[in-house]
N, C-alpha and C positions, 0 to 999 in steps of 0.2 A: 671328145671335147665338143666336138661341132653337134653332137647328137646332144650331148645333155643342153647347150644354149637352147637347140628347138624344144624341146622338150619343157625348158624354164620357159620361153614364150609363150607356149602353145596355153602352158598352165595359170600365166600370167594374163592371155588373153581370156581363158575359159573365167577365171574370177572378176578380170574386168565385167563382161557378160553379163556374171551370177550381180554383179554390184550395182551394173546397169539398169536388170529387171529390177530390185528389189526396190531399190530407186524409185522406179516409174511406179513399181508397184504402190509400193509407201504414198508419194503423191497423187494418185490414183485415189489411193483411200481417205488421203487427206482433204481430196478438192470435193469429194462424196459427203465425206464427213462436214463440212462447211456449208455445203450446199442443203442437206439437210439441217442444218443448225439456220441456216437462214430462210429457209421453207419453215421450221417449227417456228419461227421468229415471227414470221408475219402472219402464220394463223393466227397467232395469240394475241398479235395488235391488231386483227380483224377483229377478231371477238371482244379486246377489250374495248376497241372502236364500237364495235356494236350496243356493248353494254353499257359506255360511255350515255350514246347516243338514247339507247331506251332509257336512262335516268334521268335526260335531259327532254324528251319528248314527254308531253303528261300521256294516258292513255284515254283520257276521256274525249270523244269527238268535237262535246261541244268547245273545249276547251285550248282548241289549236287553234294556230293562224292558218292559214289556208299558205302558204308556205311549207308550215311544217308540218301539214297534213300528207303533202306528197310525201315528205320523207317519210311519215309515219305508215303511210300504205307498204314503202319498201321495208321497211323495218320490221313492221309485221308479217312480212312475208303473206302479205294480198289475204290476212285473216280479221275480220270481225266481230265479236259477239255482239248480240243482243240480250241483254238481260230483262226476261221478261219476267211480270206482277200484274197486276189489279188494283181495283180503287175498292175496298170493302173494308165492313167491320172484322176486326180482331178481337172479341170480347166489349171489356170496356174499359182496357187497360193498357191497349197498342194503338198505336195511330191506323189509319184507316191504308194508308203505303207502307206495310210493314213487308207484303213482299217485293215491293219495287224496290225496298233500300236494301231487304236482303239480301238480292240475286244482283243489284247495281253494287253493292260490297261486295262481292263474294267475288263478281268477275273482273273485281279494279285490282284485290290481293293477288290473282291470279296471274293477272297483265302486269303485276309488277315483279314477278316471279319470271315469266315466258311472253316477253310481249306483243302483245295483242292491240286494236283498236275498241272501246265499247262504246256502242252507242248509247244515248241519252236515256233519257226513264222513257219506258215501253209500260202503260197502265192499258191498253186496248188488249185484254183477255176474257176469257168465257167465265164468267160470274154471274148466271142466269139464277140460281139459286139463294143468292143474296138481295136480292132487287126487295124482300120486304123491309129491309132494313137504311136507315139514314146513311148518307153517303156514300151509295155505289156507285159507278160508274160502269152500263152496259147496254154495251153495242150491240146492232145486230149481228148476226152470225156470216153475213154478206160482206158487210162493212168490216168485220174483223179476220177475215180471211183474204181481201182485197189490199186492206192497207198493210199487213204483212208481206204480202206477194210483192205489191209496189215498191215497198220499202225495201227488199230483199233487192228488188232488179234496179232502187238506184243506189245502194249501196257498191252495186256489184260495178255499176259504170262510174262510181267513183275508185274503182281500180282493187277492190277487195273481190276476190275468185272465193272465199272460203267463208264462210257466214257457219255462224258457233249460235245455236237456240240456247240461253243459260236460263231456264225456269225458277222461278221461286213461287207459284202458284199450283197447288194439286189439280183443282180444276182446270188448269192448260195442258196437261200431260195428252190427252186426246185427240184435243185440236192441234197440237203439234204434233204430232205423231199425220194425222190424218195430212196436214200439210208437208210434214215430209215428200210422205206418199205421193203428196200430188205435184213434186216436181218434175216428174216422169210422165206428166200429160202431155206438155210439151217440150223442145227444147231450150237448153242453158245456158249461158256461158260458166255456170255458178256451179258450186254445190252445198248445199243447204246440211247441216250436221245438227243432232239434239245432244249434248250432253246430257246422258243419262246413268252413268257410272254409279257405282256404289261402293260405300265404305268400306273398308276390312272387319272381319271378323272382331280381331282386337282393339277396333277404335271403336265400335259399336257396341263392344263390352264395357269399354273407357266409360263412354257413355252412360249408359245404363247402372253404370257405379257413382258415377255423379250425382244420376237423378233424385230427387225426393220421391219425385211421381212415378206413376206406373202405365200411364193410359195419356191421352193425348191422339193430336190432330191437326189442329187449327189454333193457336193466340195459346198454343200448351206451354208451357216447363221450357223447353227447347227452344223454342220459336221467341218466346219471351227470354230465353237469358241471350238471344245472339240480340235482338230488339236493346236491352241492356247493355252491350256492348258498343253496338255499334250506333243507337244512339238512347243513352240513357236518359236525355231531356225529355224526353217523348215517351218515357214509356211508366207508367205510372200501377205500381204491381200493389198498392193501398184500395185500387177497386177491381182486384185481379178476381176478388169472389162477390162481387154484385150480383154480379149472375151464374149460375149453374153453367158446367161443362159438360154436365153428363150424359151419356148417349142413353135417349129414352126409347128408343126402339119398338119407336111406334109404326111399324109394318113389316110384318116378317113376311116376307116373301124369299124363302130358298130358291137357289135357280133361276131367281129371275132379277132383272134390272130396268129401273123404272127413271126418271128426270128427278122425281120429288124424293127419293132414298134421303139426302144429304138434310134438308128441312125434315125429314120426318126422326133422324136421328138429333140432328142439332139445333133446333129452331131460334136458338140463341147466335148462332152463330161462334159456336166457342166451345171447343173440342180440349177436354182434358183437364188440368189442375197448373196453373201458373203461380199460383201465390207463394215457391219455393226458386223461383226464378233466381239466376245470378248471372254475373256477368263473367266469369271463369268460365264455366260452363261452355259461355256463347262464346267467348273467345277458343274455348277448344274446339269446336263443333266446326265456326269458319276458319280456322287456320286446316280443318285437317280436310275440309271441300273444294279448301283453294288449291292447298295441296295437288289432291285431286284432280282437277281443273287445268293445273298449271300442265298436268302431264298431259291430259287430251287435248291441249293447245300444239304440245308438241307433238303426237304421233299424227295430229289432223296437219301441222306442218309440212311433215315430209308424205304424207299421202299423196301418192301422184293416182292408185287405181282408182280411186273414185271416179275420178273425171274422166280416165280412159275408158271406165263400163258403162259407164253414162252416154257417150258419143257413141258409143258401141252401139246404146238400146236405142239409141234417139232415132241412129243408122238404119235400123234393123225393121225398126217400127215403120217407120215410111217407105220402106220397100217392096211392101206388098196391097 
């Protein structure tokens, strides 16, 4: 009798025990479980704070109070663009800033997708090959690499580390490029990026199925149906064929590259056939750039190695 009562204890303590852990266990998982239910809770009202916040920030610079310009530095995560163009002819059928409104659209859809800060119209680019024509606008090549440089080092001291080049000009492809290059003369606090991505295969098909035209360059098909879109007051495609777009190809020189190439092909200044222009078209063209755009906003985001191979060279270079 006395052996079965120990026996009933013994048994009675071993399930208290089992009832014990499974207890602690259970709560255990349950205080886990809650703890990440409230850790996913507050990511999401971070982000939806965030996103709150970039609907309520505009992204244009000139268009903040100096208030909500600090917030907007944090906001964009200390990133930039500049949306650079030129002051030049488009035919005679574009305004003379069809790529300042371009590349200043293209990088506001962008900044409302991944936000960013953009600065004002940027018309100080290489357009040394239009100067025979009414209304250019160009600098010298001193003056244009100077006020870039400047404007880079006080953006950067108004708390942006990340500077986005967004082109809308062919003839600046070089001088940006060349000015990348040369922020490796000295050292930065900054680093300086070109947006230069390209389209996919299948949007560039999209494309070219839309077109009327076949050839194009400069105030073409293209260029005129995003002009169209984005502002059709201005853009007036009744004197799209006043003048010839055709490349006359007047100096063949294979293998070699010369300043006057651009005049000896276009002297009009108007590359290609616009007079089938639309503005579907040019809505396709900038939603799939912003697209685009919005994505190398973000992977130049979370880029931390830039800046670390850069201090790296800066290091390296003054050491000997």
């Amino acid at each position: 009798m006395l052996r079965h009562k120990i026996l009933r204890h013994k048994e009675m303590l071993r399930h208290l025990k089992f009832s014990s852990e499974t207890l602690a266990h259970n709560l255990r998982d349950s205080y886990l479980y809650t703890m990440k239910k409230i850790l996913l809770a507050t990511i999401l009202l971070a982000i939806t704070a965030l996103s709150v916040q970039a609907q309520d920030l505009s992204a244009s610079w000139e268009e903040l109070t100096s208030a909500n310009f600090v917030k907007a530095t944090h906001l964009s995560q200390g990133l930039c663009i500049i949306p650079m163009g030129v002051v030049e002819k488009h035919g005679q059928h574009l305004p003379l800033g069809t790529d300042v409104f371009i590349a200043r659209e293209l990088s506001l859809m962008a900044a409302r997708a991944e936000y960013a800060v953009v600065f004002p119209f940027w018309y100080a680019g290489q357009i040394f090959e239009a100067r025979h024509q009414p209304g250019t606008i160009s600098y010298s090549p001193e003056l244009l690499f100077r006020l870039l440089d400047e404007t880079c080092r006080e953006i950067s001291r108004n708390g942006f580390k990340k500077i986005l080049l967004v082109n809308g000009h062919g003839g600046n492809t070089n001088l940006i490029q060349y000015f990348c290059q040369a922020q490796l003369e000295s050292e930065r606090d900054y680093s300086v990026y070109f947006f230069n991505a390209e389209l996919d295969p299948d949007t560039n098909r999209q494309i070219r199925a839309m077109r009327k035209s076949t050839t194009g360059g400069h105030a073409d098909e293209v260029e005129s149906s995003q002009m169209a879109w984005i502002h059709p007051d201005l853009v007036h495609l009744d004197r799209a064929t006043f003048e010839s777009g055709e490349d006359l190809n007047r100096l063949p020189l294979p293998g070699a590259y010369t300043g006057i190439w651009w005049y000896a092909k276009y002297p009009n200044h108007y590359a290609g056939d616009a007079q089938n222009a639309n503005p579907e078209l040019g809505k396709y063209v900038m939603e799939k750039r912003a697209e685009k755009l919005a994505e190398v906003i973000r992977t130049i985001k979370a880029d931390t190695t830039t800046r670390h191979l850069q201090n790296r060279f800066y290091r390296e270079a003054t050491a000997h």
